[in-house]
N, C-alpha and C positions, 0 to 999 in steps of 0.2 A: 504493500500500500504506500503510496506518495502521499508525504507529508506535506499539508498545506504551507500556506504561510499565516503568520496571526489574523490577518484581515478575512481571511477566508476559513475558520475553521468551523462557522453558522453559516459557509456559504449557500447549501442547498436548500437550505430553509428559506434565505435572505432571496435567492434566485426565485423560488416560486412564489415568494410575497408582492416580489417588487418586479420583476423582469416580465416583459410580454404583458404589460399593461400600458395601453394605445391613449387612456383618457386625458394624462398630465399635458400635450399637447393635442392643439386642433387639429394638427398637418405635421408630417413629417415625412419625408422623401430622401432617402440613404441610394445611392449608386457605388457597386465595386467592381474596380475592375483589377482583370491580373495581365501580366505581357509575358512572353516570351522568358525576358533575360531577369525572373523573378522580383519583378518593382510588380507592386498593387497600390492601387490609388483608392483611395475610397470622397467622396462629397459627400456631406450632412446636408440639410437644409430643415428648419422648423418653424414653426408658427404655433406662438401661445395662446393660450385664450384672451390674454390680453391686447390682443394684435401686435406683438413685438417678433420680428423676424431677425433669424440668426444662421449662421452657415458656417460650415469647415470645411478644408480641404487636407487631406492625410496621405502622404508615402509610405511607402513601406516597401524597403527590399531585406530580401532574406538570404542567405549567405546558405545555398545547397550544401555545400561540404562540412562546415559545421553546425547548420543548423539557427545561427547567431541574425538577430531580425534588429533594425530601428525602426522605431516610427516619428515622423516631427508633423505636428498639427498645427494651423493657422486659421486660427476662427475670422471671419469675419465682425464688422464692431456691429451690433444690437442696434437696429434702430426701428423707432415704429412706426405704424402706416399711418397714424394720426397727423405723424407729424411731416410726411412727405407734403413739398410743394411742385416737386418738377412732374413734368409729364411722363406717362413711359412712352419707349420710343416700340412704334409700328414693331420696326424690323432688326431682328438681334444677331452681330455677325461675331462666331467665336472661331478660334482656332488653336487645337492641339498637337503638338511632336512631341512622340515619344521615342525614346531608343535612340538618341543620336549619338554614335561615335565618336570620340576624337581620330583622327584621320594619325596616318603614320604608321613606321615598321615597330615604335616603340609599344604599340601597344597599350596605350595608357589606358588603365580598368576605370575610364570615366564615363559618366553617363548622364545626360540630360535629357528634361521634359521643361515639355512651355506650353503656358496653357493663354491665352489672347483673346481678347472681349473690347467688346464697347468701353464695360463696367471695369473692367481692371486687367490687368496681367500679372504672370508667375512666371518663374525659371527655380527648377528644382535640378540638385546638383548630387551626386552620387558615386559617393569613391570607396575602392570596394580591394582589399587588399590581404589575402591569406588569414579571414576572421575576422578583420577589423572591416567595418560598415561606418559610413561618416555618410548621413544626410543634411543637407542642407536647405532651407526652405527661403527667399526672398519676393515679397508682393509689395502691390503698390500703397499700400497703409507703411512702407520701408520698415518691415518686423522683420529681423531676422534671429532667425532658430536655425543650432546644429545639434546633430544627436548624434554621438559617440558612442558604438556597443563592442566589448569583448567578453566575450563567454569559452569558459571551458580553454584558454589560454595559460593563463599563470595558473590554475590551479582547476583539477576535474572539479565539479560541481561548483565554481565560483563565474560570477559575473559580475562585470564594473560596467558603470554605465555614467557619462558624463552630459548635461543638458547645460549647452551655451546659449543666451538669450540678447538680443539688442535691439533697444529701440533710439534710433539718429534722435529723432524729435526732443525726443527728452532726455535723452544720454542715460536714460534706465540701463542696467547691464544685471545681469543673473548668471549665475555658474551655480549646478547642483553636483552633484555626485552622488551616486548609489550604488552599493554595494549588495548584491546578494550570495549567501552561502547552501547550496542545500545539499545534505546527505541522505543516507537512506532512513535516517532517525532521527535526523537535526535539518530546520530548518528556518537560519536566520536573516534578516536584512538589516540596512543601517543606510538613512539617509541624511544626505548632510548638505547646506545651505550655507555656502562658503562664502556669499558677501553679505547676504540679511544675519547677523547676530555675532558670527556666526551659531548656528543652531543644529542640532543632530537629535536622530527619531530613529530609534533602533529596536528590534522585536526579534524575540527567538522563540518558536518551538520545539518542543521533544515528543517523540510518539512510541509507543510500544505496543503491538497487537491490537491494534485501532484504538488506546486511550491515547488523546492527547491533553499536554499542556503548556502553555505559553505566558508569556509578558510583555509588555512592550514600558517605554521609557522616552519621554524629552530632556531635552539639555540646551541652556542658551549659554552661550562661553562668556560672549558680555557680561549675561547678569547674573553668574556664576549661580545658574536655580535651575532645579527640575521642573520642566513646562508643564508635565505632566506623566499619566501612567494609569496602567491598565492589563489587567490579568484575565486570564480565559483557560477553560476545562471543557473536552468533548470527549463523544466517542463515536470513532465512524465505520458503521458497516457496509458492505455492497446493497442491502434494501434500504437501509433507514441509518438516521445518525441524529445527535443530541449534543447540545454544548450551550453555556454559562458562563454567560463575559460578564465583567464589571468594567468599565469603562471614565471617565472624565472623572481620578483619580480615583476610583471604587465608589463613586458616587449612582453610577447609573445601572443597574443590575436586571440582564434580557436570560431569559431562558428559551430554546427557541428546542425544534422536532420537526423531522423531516420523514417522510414513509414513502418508500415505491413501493405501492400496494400489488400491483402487478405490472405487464408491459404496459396499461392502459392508464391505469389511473398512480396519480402522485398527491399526497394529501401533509398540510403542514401546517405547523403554529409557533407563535412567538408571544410571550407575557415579556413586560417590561415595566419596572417599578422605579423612580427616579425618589433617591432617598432625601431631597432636597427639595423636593415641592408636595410632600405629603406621603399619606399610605396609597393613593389611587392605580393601580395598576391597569397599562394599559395590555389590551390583548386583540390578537388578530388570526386570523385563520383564512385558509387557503386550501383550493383544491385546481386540481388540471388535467384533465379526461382526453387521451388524444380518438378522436374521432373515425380518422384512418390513419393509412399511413401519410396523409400528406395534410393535414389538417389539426388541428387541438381548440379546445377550450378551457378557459380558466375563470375563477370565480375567487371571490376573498370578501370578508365581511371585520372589521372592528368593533371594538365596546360601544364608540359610539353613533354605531348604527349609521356607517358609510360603506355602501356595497359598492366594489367593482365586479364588471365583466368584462369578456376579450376572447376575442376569435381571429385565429391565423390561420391560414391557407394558401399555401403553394400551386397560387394559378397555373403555370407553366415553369419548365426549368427556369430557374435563375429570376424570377417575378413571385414577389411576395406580401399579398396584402395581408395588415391587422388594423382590425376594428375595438374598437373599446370604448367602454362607458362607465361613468362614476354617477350613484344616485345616494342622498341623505335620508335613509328612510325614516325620520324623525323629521322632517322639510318636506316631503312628496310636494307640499303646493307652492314650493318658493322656488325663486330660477337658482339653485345653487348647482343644478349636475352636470355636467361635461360630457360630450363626446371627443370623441378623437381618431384618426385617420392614419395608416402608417403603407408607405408604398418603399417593398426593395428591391434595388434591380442589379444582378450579381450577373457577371461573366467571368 
């Protein structure tokens, strides 16, 4: 059994609570695509109930031989349709290259994509060297983001990961570094935040015949204090698994259960008692029945009598709609409930 990492060790619980629910947005429209020389591009685009629309665009290439992936993301800025004054325009002319070589007998393992609009432009840059993966992302908001990955290099089951940030405008600059260790019984990370504090956020678990248990820890070097901290206990089998975090220093205490009842049905719960605002525990439950093989539905209800649903379906290869809705059954006759829309288009 592979040992999670802390953040994950109520993941399956936390998965069928909160994932494959379409209501938190009105709209949302995801495209992935993959090439040839292992770059996949993935676009975001969303629309809240609030009418505020936002988008990303993401790389990713992945290193065949060892396995070793970056990704560097560049959101879009948020703006809302309230407050749009310009017209749209008729006709929208974009244009994309991907895969372009540097020319020559050197060979150089470079690689470019450009993507060309009305609305804006990109140039994504991609250097690719026995393990090592360097992305690099610049658009016309002048953000630029590089993502550094090495895995399984200086040591089996270790991975470093470096995140370079700048923005011209305001001469903001970001350097992270992360660290991950996993063994076949130990699984640690440690992140650190080398110009904000600096700051480090580290977490380890340990696991033996599916008991796990974990910690995690902050630290700010300036103000020589621990930010914070947080412990967790599970156990995970191939049907079902159980785990008991405490959280924002042992303040927040979730007990959560997860069951594959069979290939069809998945059924799960999470109580969570915050020892800082009272005895009131809140609690939620969830279930998700796949229908056939290319289809499912999901359902979930809280204490305080807010229902979701949500239905997925795989129209055609690589075309994915989910529909989802949120209702206050204590409110039936107020406008408080949501719909929501999700379209994905993979190649």
């Amino acid at each position: 059994m592979s040992i999670p990492a802390f953040a994950d060790i109520s993941k399956s619980a936390n998965d069928l609570l909160n994932k494959d629910f379409y209501h938190l947005s009105a709209g949302t429209i995801e495209v992935k695509s993959n090439t040839p020389n292992n770059v996949a591009f993935k676009v975001t685009g969303k629309s809240s109930h609030e009418k505020v629309t936002s988008g990303a665009i993401e790389g990713k290439y992945t290193d065949s031989k060892t396995g070793n992936s970056t990704t560097t993301t560049t959101t879009t800025p948020t703006q809302s349709t309230k407050k749009k004054t310009s017209k749209r325009r008729p006709n929208s002319l974009s244009l994309s290259l991907g895969r372009i070589r540097v020319p020559g007998s050197s060979a150089l393992p470079l690689d470019f994509a450009i993507f060309l609009s009305q609305r804006g432009s990109m140039l994504l840059m991609l250097y690719r060297r026995a393990g090592l993966t360097l992305t690099q992302t610049w658009n016309t908001a002048n953000a630029l983001d590089t993502k550094v990955e090495l895995a399984d290099s200086l040591a089996k089951g270790l991975k470093a990961e470096t995140i370079f940030s700048f923005l011209p405008a305001t001469q903001n600059k970001g350097v992270k570094l992360n660290l991950t260790f996993k063994q076949s019984a130990f699984h640690g990370r440690a992140f650190f935040d080398l110009l904000k504090g600096p700051t480090a956020n580290v977490d380890a678990v340990i696991g033996h015949e599916g008991f796990l248990a974990g910690a995690s820890a902050g630290y700010d070097v300036q103000k020589a204090a621990v930010t914070g901290y947080s412990a967790a206990v599970g156990y995970i089998a191939p049907q079902y698994s159980a785990a008991v975090t405490a959280t924002d220093n042992l303040s927040v205490f979730a007990a959560s259960y997860y069951h594959k009842v069979n290939s069809q049905v998945e059924a799960g719960a999470k109580a969570t008692w915050n020892s800082k605002s009272g005895n009131t525990v809140g609690l939620e439950v969830a279930s998700k029945y796949r229908l056939d093989p290319v289809s499912f539905a999901k359902a979930k209800i809280n204490d305080r009598g807010v229902a979701a649903v949500s239905y997925n379906v795989l129209l055609r290869p690589g075309v994915t709609l989910g529909l989802g809705a949120s209702f206050d059954t204590q409110k039936l006759e107020q406008a408080t409930h949501k719909v929501g829309a999700s379209f994905t288009f993979e190649s």
